[in-house]
C-alpha positions, 0 to 999 in steps of 0.5 A: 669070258665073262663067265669065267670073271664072273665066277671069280668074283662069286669066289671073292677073288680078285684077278687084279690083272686082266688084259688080253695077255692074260687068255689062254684059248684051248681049241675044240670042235663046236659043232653047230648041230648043238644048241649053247647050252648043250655047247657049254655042258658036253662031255663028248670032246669031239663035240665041245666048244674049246676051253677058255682060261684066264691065268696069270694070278700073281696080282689076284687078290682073296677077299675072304681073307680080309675084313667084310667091306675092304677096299682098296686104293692106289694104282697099280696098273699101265695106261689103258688098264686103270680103272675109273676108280685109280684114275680119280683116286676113289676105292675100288674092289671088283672095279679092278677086274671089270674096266680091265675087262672093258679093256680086253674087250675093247683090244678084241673089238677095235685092235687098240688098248681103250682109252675113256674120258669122263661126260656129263649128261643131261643132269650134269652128273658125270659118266665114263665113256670110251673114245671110240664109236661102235660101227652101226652094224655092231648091236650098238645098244648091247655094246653101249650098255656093257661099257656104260655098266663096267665103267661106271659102276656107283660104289665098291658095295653095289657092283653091276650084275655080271651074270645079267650081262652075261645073259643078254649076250648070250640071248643074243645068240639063241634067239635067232638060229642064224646067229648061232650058226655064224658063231659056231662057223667062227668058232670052227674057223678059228679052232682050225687056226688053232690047231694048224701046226707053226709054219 
């Protein structure tokens, strides 16, 4: 998921409505015979992990068709999907897509929309958390880092790498072979939902 924001934003686009609504899952058969990398670049469809689409670009905005250094203002989205930026009336550009994909997250994580509230830290300068707590066994560091990124992101010109990101999560996996093999065990078990017929 963070892949597919984070190559829209290389394009300079903005989605401008990212939600869990907004993800379409196409089943595959990943196999846990192949390493991640081999997952994301097989060409045999017996094999390939599924496919993961954002759609819905009714709201996506092209930044290469305005002037270098355009933000934007103003709020355009339901409770739970405005980012930090419409909330305290600042300029937001990609700021517009990676709180919503907080969003999305936090939905996927603990079944509820995210809600955030603003802290100070031991400078007195504030930063934006979300409400809820990370159960213990959760990688609550790697958790507690994407949020804290996404949330409180500096300026409209200097947004949070998405590829570094990216990157820790997937290193996650690949450096334990047991991890890998649980999340082609779930991936396997949710394709086979997929795939089952309405009843």
């Amino acid at each position: 998921m963070l892949r597919c924001v984070e190559l829209l934003h290389n394009s300079k686009v903005l989605h401008g409505d990212i939600k869990p609504d907004n993800w379409l899952m196409i089943p595959g058969n990943p196999s846990s015979e192949l390493s991640m990398t081999n997952q994301e670049s097989k060409a045999d469809k017996d094999f390939a992990a599924g496919d993961l689409y954002l759609i819905d670009y009714g709201r996506s905005i092209d930044l290469s068709l305005y002037p270098e250094g355009t933000v934007f203002r103003g709020n355009c989205h339901a409770k739970g999907f405005q980012c930090v930026e419409m909330l305290t009336q600042r300029p937001w550009t990609y700021q517009i897509d990676t709180f919503a994909f907080c969003g999305t997250m936090h939905c996927m994580l603990f079944g509820e929309y995210m809600e955030v509230k603003p802290c100070l830290n031991a400078q007195g300068a504030t930063h934006w958390e979300i409400f809820r707590q990370f159960k213990r066994y959760w990688q609550v560091d790697m958790w507690k880092e994407f949020f804290h990124v996404l949330l409180n992101v500096s300026s409209c010109t200097d947004q949070p790498s998405l590829l570094n990101l990216r990157r820790r999560f997937e290193n996650y996996f690949v450096s334990d072979g047991s991890r890998q093999q649980e999340l082609f065990r779930q991936l396997s078990r949710q394709d086979t939902f997929l795939k089952k017929p309405p009843v």
